[in-house]
C-alpha positions in Angstrom: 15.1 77.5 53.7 18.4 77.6 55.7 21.4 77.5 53.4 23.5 75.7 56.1 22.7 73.9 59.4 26.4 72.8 61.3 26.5 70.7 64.3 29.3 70.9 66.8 30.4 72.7 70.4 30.9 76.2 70.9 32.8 77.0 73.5 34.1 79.9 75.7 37.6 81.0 75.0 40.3 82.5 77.6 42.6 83.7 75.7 46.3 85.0 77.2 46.7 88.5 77.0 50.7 87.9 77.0 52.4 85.5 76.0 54.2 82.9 77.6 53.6 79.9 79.6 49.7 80.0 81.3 51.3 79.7 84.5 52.8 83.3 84.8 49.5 84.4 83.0 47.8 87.3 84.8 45.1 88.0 82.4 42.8 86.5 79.9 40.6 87.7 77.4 36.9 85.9 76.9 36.1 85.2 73.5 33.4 83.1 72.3 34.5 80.2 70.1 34.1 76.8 69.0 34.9 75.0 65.3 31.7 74.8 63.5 30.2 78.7 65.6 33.5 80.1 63.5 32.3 78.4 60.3 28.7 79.6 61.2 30.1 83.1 61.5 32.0 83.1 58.6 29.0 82.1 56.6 26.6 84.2 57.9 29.4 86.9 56.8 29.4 86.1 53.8 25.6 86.7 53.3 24.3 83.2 53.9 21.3 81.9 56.6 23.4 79.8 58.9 21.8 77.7 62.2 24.0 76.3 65.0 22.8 73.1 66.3 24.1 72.6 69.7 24.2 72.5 73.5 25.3 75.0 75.9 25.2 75.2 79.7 22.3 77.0 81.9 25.0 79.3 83.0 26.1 82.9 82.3 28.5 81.4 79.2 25.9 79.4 77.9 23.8 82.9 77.7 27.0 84.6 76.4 27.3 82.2 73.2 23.5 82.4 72.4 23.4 86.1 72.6 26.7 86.1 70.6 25.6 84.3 67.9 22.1 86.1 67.3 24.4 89.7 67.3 26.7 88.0 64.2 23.5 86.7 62.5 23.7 83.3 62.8 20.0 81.2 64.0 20.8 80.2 67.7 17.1 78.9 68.2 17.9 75.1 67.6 20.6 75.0 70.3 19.6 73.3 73.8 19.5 74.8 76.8 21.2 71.7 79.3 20.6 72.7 82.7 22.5 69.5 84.3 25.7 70.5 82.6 28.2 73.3 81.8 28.9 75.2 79.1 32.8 74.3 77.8 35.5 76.4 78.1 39.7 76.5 77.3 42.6 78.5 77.7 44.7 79.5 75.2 48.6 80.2 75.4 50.9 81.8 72.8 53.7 81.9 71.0 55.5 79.2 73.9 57.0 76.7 73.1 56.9 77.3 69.6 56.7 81.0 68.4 53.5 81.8 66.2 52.0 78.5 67.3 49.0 78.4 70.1 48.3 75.3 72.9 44.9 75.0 73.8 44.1 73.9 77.1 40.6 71.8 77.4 38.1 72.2 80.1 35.2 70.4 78.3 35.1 67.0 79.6 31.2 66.1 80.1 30.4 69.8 79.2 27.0 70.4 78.1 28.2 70.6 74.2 29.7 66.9 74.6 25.8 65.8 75.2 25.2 66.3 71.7 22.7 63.9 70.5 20.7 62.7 67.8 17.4 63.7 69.9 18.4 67.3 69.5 18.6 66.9 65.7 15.8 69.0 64.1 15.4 66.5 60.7 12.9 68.8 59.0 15.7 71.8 59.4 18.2 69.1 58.1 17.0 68.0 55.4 15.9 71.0 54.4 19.5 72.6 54.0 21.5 73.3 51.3 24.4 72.1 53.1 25.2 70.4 56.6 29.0 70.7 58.2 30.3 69.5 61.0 34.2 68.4 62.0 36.2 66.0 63.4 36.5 68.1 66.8 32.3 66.9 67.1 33.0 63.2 66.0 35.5 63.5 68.7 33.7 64.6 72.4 31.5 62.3 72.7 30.1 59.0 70.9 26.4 61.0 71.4 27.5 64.1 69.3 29.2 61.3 66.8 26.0 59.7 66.2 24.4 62.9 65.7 26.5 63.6 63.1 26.7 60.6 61.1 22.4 61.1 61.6 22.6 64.3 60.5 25.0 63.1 57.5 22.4 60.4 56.5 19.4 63.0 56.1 21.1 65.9 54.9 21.4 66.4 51.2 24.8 67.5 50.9 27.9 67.8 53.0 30.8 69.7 54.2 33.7 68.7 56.3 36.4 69.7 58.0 38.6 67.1 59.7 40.0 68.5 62.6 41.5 65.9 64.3 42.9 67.0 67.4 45.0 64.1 69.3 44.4 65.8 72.9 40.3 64.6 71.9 41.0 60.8 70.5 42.1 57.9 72.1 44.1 56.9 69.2 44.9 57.7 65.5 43.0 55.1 65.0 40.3 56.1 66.6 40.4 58.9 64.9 40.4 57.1 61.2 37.5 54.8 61.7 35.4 57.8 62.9 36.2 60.2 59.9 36.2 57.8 57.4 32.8 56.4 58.6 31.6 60.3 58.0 32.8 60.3 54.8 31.1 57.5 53.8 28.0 59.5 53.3 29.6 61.8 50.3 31.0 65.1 50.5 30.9 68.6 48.9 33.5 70.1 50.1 35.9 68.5 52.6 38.8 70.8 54.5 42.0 68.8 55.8 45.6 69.5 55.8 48.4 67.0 55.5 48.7 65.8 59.2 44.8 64.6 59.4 45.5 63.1 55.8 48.5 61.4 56.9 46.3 59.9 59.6 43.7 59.2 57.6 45.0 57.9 54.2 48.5 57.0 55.0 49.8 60.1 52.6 50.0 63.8 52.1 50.9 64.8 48.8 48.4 66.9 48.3 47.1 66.0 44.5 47.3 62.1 45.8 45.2 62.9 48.7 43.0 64.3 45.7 42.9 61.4 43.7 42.1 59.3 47.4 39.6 61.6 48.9 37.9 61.6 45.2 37.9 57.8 45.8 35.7 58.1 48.7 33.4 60.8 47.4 35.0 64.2 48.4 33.9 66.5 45.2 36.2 69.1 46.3 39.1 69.5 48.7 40.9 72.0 50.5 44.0 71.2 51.4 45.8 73.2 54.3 49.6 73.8 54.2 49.8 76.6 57.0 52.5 79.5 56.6 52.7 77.8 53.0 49.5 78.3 51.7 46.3 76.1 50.5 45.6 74.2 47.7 42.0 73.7 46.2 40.7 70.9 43.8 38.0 70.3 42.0 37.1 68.2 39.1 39.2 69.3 36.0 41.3 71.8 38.2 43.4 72.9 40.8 45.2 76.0 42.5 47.2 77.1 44.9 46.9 80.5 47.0 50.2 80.8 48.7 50.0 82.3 52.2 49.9 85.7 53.0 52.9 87.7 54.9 51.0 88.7 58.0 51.8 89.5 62.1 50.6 86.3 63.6 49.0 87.3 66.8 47.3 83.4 67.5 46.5 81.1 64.5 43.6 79.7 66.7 40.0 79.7 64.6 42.3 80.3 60.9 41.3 77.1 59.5 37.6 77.7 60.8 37.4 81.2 59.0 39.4 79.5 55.3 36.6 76.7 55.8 33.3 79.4 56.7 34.3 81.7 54.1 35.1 78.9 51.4 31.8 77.4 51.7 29.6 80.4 51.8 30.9 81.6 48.4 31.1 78.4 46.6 27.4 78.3 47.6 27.0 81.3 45.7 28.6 79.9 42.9 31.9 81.8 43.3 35.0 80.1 40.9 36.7 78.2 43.4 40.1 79.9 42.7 38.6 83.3 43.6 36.5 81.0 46.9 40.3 80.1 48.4 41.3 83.9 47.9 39.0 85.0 50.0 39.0 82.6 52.1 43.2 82.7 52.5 42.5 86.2 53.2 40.0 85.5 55.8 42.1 83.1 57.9 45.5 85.7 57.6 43.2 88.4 59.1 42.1 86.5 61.7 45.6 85.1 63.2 46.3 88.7 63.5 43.9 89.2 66.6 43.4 87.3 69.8 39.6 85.1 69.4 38.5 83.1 66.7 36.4 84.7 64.6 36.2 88.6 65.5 38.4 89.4 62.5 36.3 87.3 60.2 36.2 90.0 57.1 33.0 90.5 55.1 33.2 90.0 51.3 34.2 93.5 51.0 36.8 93.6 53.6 38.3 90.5 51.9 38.4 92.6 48.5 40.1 95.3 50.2 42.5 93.1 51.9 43.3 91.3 48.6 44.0 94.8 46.8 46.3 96.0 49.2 48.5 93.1 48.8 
């Protein structure tokens, strides 16, 4: 039995090498990325059996991602293999405008991951899981990889989510609301937000209100992002904060995919929850310390060591 099955793009990364605006960019690094492969990565480091159900391109990036994946552990053989399409890719600048911060530029429009559908959905692998996850970012590319996850949703037996809403991928905010919501619908485990998504989505962001409103809709236990502050999690009878950790911030990029991936996996093991956002805060400083997403991803013992030396 799979522990997790995730649904969602991955995607090939060109990442600056300097900062600065793209267009004095000589050099780029390839990563492989992509919301829910991060998640899948952290997972599989954190000793679970993850599978990636996705497209990619019949094209020397679609064979990068595959290979990728089965070299970090996670089951690549329920992804599809679109030969009329390519595999997605963006660029990443740094630290300009906004020092610390990263823009992502999209080339994914029609990309072999947007052809997500429900016909690629392997139900028997589904339902079979402990836990399905997917994120906004898939509701978002296409209405086929949308239906594929509210399918998915419907046959799984539990659910995590991360919302991910990313204007440059909507039409609207309130696009954006109906889709989520309608995701939601189905009942969550775990969902992963911060307080712009949840101003968006509820019309608040105090994060024990968004508690009490997510709880409403059947979110068990939340997450709740506050960047270079910290994160807060809930769960019935309790709540905690982990402030953030003071850390070189190389490109944030892939953080909140690494706190999701590493929160998830050990709650799955039954890890206090407190101890799940420790590790998983220390995840997501280690990785905005690199270039890529989810190179920097630390193992349950690097995460220990991390959290002793501060």
């Amino acid at each position: 039995m799979t522990d997790v099955v995730a649904l969602g793009e991955p995607l090939v990364q060109l990442n600056a090498v300097t900062p600065g605006p793209l267009r004095y960019v000589v050099y780029f690094e390839r990563h492989i990325a992509g919301s829910e492969l991060n998640f899948c990565v952290a997972v599989a480091l954190n000793g679970l059996s993850c599978s990636l159900i996705a497209r990619v391109g019949d094209d020397e990036f679609g064979r990068a991602v595959i290979e990728y994946l089965r070299a970090r552990g996670v089951d690549a053989s329920h992804m599809v293999v679109d030969r009329e399409a390519q595999t997605g890719i963006y660029f990443v600048q740094r630290h300009y405008p906004v020092p610390n911060r990263s823009v992502l530029v999209y080339y994914r429009r029609g990309s072999a991951g947007s052809r997500l559908s429900p016909s690629d959905l392997d139900e028997q692998l589904i339902k079979s899981a402990r836990i399905v996850h997917s994120s906004g970012i898939t509701l978002a590319i296409s209405d086929s990889a949308r239906e594929a996850v509210y399918r998915a949703f419907e046959l799984a037996r539990a659910r995590t989510f991360d919302t991910n809403i990313r204007p440059k991928l909507w039409r609207s905010p309130d696009e954006a609301r109906e889709a989520v919501l309608k995701a939601l619908k189905a009942g969550v485990e775990v969902l992963v937000t911060d307080p712009d998504d949840t101003k968006i989505l509820l019309g608040v962001s105090e994060p024990a209100e968004a508690y009490r409103r997510y709880k409403e809709l059947g979110v068990n236990v939340l997450v709740y992002k506050e960047g270079a502050r910290g994160a807060y999690v809930f769960w019935e009878g309790g709540s905690y904060f982990r402030p953030a950790f003071n850390v070189r911030v190389e490109d944030p990029t892939g953080a909140g995919d690494a706190m999701a991936g590493t929160f998830v996996a050990l709650y799955l093991k039954g890890v206090d929850p407190r101890r799940a956002l420790d590790a998983a805060s220390a995840a997501s400083a280690l990785v905005v310390g690199v270039r890529g997403d989810n190179e920097s991803i630390p193992t349950p013992e690097d995460a220990e060591e991390f959290l002793r030396s501060i």
